[in-house]
Structure formats: C-alpha cells, structure tokens
C-alpha positions in Angstrom: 147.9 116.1 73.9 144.0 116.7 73.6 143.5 113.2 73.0 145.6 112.1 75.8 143.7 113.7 78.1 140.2 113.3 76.6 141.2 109.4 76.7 142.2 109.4 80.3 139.4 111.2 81.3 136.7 108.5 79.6 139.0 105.4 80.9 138.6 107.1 84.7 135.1 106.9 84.8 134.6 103.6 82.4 133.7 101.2 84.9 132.9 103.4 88.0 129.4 103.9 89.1 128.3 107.7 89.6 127.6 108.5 92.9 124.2 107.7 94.1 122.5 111.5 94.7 119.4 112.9 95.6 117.3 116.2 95.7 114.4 114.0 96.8 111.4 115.4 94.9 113.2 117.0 91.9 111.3 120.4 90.8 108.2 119.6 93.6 107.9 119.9 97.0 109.1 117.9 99.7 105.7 117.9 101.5 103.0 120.5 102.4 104.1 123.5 104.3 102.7 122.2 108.0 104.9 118.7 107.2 108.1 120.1 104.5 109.4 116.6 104.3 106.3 114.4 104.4 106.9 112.4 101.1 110.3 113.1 100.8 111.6 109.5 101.2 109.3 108.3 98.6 111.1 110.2 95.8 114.5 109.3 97.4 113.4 106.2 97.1 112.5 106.3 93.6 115.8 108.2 92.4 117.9 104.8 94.1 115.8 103.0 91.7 116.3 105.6 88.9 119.8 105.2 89.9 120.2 101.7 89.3 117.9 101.1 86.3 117.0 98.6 84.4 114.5 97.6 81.9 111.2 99.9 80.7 108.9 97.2 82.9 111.0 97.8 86.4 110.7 102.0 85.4 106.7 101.7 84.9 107.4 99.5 88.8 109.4 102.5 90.1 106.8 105.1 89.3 103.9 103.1 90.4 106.3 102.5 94.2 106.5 106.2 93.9 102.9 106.8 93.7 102.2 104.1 96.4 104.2 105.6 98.5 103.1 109.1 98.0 99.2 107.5 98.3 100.2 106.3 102.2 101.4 109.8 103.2 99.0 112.1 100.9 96.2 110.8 99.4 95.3 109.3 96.1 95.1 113.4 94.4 98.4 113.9 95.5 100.0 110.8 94.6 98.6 111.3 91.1 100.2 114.4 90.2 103.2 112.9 91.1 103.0 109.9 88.8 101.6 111.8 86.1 104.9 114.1 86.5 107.2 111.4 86.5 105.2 109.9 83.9 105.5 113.3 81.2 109.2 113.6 82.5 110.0 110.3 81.1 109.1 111.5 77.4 111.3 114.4 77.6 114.2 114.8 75.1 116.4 116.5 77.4 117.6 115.4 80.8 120.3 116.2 83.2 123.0 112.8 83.0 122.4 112.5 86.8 118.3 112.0 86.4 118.5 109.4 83.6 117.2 105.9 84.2 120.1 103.5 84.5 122.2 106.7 85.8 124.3 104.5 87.8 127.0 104.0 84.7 128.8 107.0 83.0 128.8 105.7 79.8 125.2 104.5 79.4 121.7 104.8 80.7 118.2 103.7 79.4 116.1 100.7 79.4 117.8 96.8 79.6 118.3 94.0 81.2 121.2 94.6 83.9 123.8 91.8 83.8 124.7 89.6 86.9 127.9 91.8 86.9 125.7 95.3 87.4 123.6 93.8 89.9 126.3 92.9 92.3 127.8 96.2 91.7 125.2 98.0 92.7 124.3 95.1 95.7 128.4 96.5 96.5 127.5 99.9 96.5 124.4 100.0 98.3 126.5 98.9 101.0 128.2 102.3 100.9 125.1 104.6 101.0 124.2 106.6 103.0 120.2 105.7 102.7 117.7 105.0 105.6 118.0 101.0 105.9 114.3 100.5 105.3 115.0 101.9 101.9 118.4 99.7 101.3 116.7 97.1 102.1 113.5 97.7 99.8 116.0 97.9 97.1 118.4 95.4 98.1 115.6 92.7 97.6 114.8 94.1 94.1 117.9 93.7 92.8 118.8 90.2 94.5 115.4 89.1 93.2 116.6 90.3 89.5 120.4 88.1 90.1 118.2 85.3 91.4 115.2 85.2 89.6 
C-alpha cells in the first residue's frame, strides 16, 4: 500500500512545475530602513530566473542582473555584497528544494540546457504569474531568445 501511495504521489507532481514563489531577498533585507523595499524587485527578479534555470552560464547572467539591478537602486558597495552572497550561496551543499536553480521541475534542478518543451512551459506559466509586467517581460525575452536562438 506504501508503494501505491509513494508512486502516486511522484506521478502527481512528474510533469508539473512548482509554483513560482518568492521571499524577495532571501535571508537580507528588502531595502534600508528609510526605503524597506528599495531593491526588493531585483531579487524577485532573480528568483523567476532561479526559478526557471538553466545552464551554469545563464546563473553567472542572473547574479550579475541581480547586481545590476541592485547597482541602480544602491550603489556599487551594496550591490556587491549582494553578488558575493549569491555567489557563496551557490557553493553550498545544502539548499531548500524551492531555492535551487532550475527549481521550476520537482524532480530535477541544476545546471542544462532547457529543451524547447521547458521553455514553452515556463513561456505558459509566466502567463499565470502574478509578477509586475516589466519583470514578465524581462524574462519573457530571455527565454524566447533561448527557443529562438
């Protein structure tokens, strides 16, 4: 009966993408204390990209948007902490499933290529977020440039 169960419960999720989520800038702040949210969209940004994956190249791409986009709103010191964290919490062992790169698919994440087939399904899900549109449509051109190279 175990089994049953178990079997059930891998074929639900085998082919679903996990819900896109985000705690904007996971264990640092938002933004200063005068402006809570200032950079906030940059690392929402950056988890729809974690979210979708991809290969090693187009990670090193999201971090460096991240730090772009941090650079605008806070300056260059700023920003840089912020790379170098996402930087040393790429070469941790242990990560939560929902902060993985690729974290899109339940039964994998990490660095490839994404077929044709992954692309349009997370061009179909996009869709569905709830995201600002400046930041669908930032992403929306990555991954259509990535079906259509």
């Amino acid at each position: 009966m175990f089994i049953l169960i178990l079997s059930f419960l891998l074929n639900a999720s085998a082919g679903e993408l996990r819900p896109f989520v985000s705690d904007g800038c996971t264990m640092a702040p938002d933004g200063t204390p005068a402006r809570p949210g200032l950079w906030r969209s940059c690392c929402e940004e950056h988890d729809l990209r974690f979210w979708g994956g991809g290969t090693k190249a187009q990670r090193l791409q999201a971090d460096q948007a991240l730090r772009e986009c941090v650079e605008k709103k806070a300056g260059k010191k700023i920003a840089a902490l912020f790379y170098r964290g996402v930087q040393l919490g790429s070469s941790s062992p242990w990560k939560l499933p929902a902060k993985k790169w690729g974290n899109a698919w339940y039964e994998r994440a990490g660095y490839r290529n994404l077929s044709a087939q992954e692309l349009s399904e997370l061009l179909i899900e996009l869709d569905k977020l709830n995201i600002p549109t400046e930041q669908r449509n930032r992403y929306r051109v990555e991954l259509e440039q990535r079906l259509n190279p």
